[in-house]
Every structure is written in C-alpha cells, then in structure tokens.
N, C-alpha and C positions, 0 to 999 in steps of 0.2 A: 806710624803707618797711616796714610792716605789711600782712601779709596775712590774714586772718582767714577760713577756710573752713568753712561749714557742711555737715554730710556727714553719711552711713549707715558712710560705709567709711573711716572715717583710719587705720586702720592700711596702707591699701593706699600713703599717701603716705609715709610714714618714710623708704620707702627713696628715693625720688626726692627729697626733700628734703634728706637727708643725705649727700648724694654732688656731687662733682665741682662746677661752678661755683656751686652753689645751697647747696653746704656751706662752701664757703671767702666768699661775702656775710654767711653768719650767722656769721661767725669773725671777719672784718673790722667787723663789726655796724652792718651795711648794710640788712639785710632781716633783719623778725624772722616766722617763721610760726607761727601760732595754729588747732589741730585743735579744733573744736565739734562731737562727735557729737551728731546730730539725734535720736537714740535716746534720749539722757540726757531730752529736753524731751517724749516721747511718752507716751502717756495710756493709765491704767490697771497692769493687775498686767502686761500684754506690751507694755507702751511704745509705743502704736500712735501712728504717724505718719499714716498714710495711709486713707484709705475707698475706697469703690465711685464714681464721678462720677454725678452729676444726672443725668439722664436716660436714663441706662442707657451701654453699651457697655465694650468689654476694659479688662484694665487697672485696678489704681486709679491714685488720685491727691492728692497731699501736699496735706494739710490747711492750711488757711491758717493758723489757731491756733497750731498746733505750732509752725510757721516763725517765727510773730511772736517766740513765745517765746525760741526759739532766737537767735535778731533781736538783740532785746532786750539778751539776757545778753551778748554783746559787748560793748555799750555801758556797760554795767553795771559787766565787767570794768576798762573803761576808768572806771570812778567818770563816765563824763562821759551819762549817761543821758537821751535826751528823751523828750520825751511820743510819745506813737506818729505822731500826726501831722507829725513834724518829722522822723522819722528819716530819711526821703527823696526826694526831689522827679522825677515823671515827667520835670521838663525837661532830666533828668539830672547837673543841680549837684549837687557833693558837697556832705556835710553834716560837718562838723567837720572838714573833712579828707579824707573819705571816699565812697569809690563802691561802690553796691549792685549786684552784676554775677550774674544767674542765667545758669549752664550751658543752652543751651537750643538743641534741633534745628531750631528754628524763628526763633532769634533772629538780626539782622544779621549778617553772614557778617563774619569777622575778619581784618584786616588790618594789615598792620606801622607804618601809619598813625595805627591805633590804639591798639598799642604805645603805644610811640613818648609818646601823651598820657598812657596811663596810669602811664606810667614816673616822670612829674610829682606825682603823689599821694604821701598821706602815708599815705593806709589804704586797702586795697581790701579790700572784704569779699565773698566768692564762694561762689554757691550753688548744689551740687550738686546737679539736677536728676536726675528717676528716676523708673520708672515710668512710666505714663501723660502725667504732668506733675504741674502744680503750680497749686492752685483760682486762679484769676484775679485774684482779690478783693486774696489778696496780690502779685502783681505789680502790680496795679492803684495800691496804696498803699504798696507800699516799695522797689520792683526800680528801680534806674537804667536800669538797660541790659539787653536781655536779649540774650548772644553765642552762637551758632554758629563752631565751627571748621571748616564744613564739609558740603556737600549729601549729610550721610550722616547716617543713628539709630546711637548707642551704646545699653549697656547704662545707662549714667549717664553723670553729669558729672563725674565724679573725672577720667577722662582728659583732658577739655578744661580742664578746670582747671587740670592739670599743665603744660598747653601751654602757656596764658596766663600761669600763674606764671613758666616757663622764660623766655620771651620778653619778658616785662616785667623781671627782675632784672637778664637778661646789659644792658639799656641804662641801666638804673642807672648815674650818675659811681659810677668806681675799682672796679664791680666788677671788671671785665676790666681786665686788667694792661694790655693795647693798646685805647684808646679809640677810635682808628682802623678798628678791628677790627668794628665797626657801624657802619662809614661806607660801606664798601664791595661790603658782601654782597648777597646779593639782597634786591630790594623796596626797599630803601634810597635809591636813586636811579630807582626806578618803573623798574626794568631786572631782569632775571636774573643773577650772579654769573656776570661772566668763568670757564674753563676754569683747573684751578691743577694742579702740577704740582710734584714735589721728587723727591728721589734714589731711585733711581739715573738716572744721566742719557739709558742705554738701556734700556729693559724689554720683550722677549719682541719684539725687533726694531723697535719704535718709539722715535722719540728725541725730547727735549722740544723746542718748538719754538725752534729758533734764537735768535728773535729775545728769548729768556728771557734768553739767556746772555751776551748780546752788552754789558750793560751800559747801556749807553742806552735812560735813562730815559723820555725823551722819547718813543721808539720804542717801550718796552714799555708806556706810556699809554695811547699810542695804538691800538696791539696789544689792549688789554687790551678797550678802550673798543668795536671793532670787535665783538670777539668777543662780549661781552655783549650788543650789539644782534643781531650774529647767532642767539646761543642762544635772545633772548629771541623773536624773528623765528618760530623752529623751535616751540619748547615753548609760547609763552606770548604768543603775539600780541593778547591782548585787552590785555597792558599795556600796548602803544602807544598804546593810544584813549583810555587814563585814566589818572587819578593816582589811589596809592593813599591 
C-alpha cells in the first residue's frame, strides 16, 4: 500500500509516521508514505497556492490549478502518467490502483466500514484541505471521495489524514503481529469494544471481574459479548439502528 499526501505542512507528519505501528509497516515494507508539499507546485516568486473565492466572503481558497499540478506530479513520479481527464472518476473507481480522497469538513462522515475497503487499495492519494476550502472545479474532476472525521472544523487536513492513514495501515495483512487484533475492537462488529482489564488483579479496592479469571472460555464470550452490547446501549445507541 502507497500512500501519497498532498499538503502545506509535511513536516508536521515525520513524526507520526515514523513512530510506533506505522514505522514498523514501513520496516516490514508494507506501507510506503510519499510527502508532496503543495508549496513546491505554487505560483510566482511566493509559491501562492491560494486566492480570495468568487463572490466575495472570509477566507481564501486553493486554486484548482495548483492542485492539478500537484495531482499530476504523483503520477508522473510513478512514470505511469494520464491525461487529466482519466486521473479520476466522480463514481469513485480507482484509477490505476488508486483513490483520490480530499480531507474535507463537509465531506461523508468516516467510518470503520470504510477503512476496512480502503485497506484493499494499492494507492491512496490524500489531500489536505485548508483554508476556506478548495475551488469546486477540482473536486468536481479529480476528488474520489471527499472524507470528514468528524461534525467538527480543523485548522486543515493534515490531522485527518493522520487519522485515515493510522486506521487504514493497522488493517493491512501482517501489519499487526495479532490479526485478530481488528476483529474485535470497536466498530468492528457494528458494536463498542467490551470493558478489558490486566494486572494487578486488585487496584485501589476494585477487583477484575471474576468471571475474567475463572478460565472458561465460553463464559468469558459470553461475558464479553453482554458487555459490549451493554457499553454500546450507554455511549452509542444509534449503532444498534445501523451497520457501519
């Protein structure tokens, strides 16, 4: 899996990249990440990216141009280059492999559902939004998808992007040592992640529940299975009405 990110800010991801399960995929060479500052493709002697939008109001907002460019040069780097019209389809099919995914406050809300499909790809390319936003024209003719993490505004998209990278690698075959290990957490079975528990076996007058200890597997299944519906009951009852 490639991931190809188009940004203002890549230094900001170095270190979330190169730490912990998302440094040991690029070790195992599983997941390769690819930094395109949107800077390098902006126009004139101050690299501008961005203008004032059509009809006035706060805020600018990323040039379509500039992005194509940016776009582009991925493709390029890959020597496997199309003409602009093929680089991506609204119906959201990838294109050589590949999904065009903008960071976006306004885009479908994200779910582990959707992991999950994108974990399947061979390239995602992801593009950090900012600003205002980003002229229409190019989402209109190159964006697959456009994803929200969230019924909240960032300052950009570098955070959510961080999100989706993290969440799409850990389901990657053999990153994680225990593949079992996303079979069970939350969202996974359209439920909350059972209540867990390890040493010491008493802490600050509370003891682990019983039937943890008792061995019987059957029993802690079951145990487990109760409590996730329960948690998910208290925190998160619209899961019971959908699948995600």
């Amino acid at each position: 899996m490639k991931f190809s990110i188009i940004t203002l800010f890549p230094e900001v991801f170095e270190p979330i990249l190169n730490s912990s399960i998302l440094k040991r995929a690029q070790k195992k060479g599983l997941v390769e990440f690819e930094l395109i500052n949107l800077r390098d493709f902006g126009e004139g002697k101050h690299q501008v990216v961005d203008d004032r939008p059509y009809g006035g109001g706060a805020g600018m907002v990323f040039k379509a141009d500039v992005l194509a460019k940016a776009l582009k040069s991925v493709y390029s780097l890959q020597s496997t280059a199309k003409s602009s019209s093929r680089l991506a389809s609204r119906s959201g099919k990838s294109v050589v492999g590949s999904q065009i995914v903008l960071m976006s406050a306004s885009g479908t809300p994200y779910k582990q559902a959707e992991a999950r499909e994108l974990s399947k790809l061979s390239h995602i390319i992801i593009i950090c939004g900012h600003y205002e936003g980003v002229d229409q024209r190019f989402i209109d003719k190159y964006v697959s998808e456009e994803i929200s993490i969230g019924d909240y505004v960032l300052t950009g998209g570098e955070i959510p992007a961080m999100v989706i990278v993290d969440s799409i690698t850990r389901l990657i075959p053999r990153v994680l040592e225990k593949p079992e290990a996303t079979q069970e957490e939350s969202f996974s079975q359209g439920l909350l992640e059972y209540p867990q528990y390890t040493r010491p076996e008493e802490f600050e007058g509370e003891k682990v529940p019983g039937v943890l200890l008792s061995g019987n597997h059957a029993e802690i299944k079951k145990w487990r299975s109760e409590k996730s519906l329960e948690k998910t009951k208290k925190v998160r009852p619209n899961l019971l009405n959908q699948k995600d």
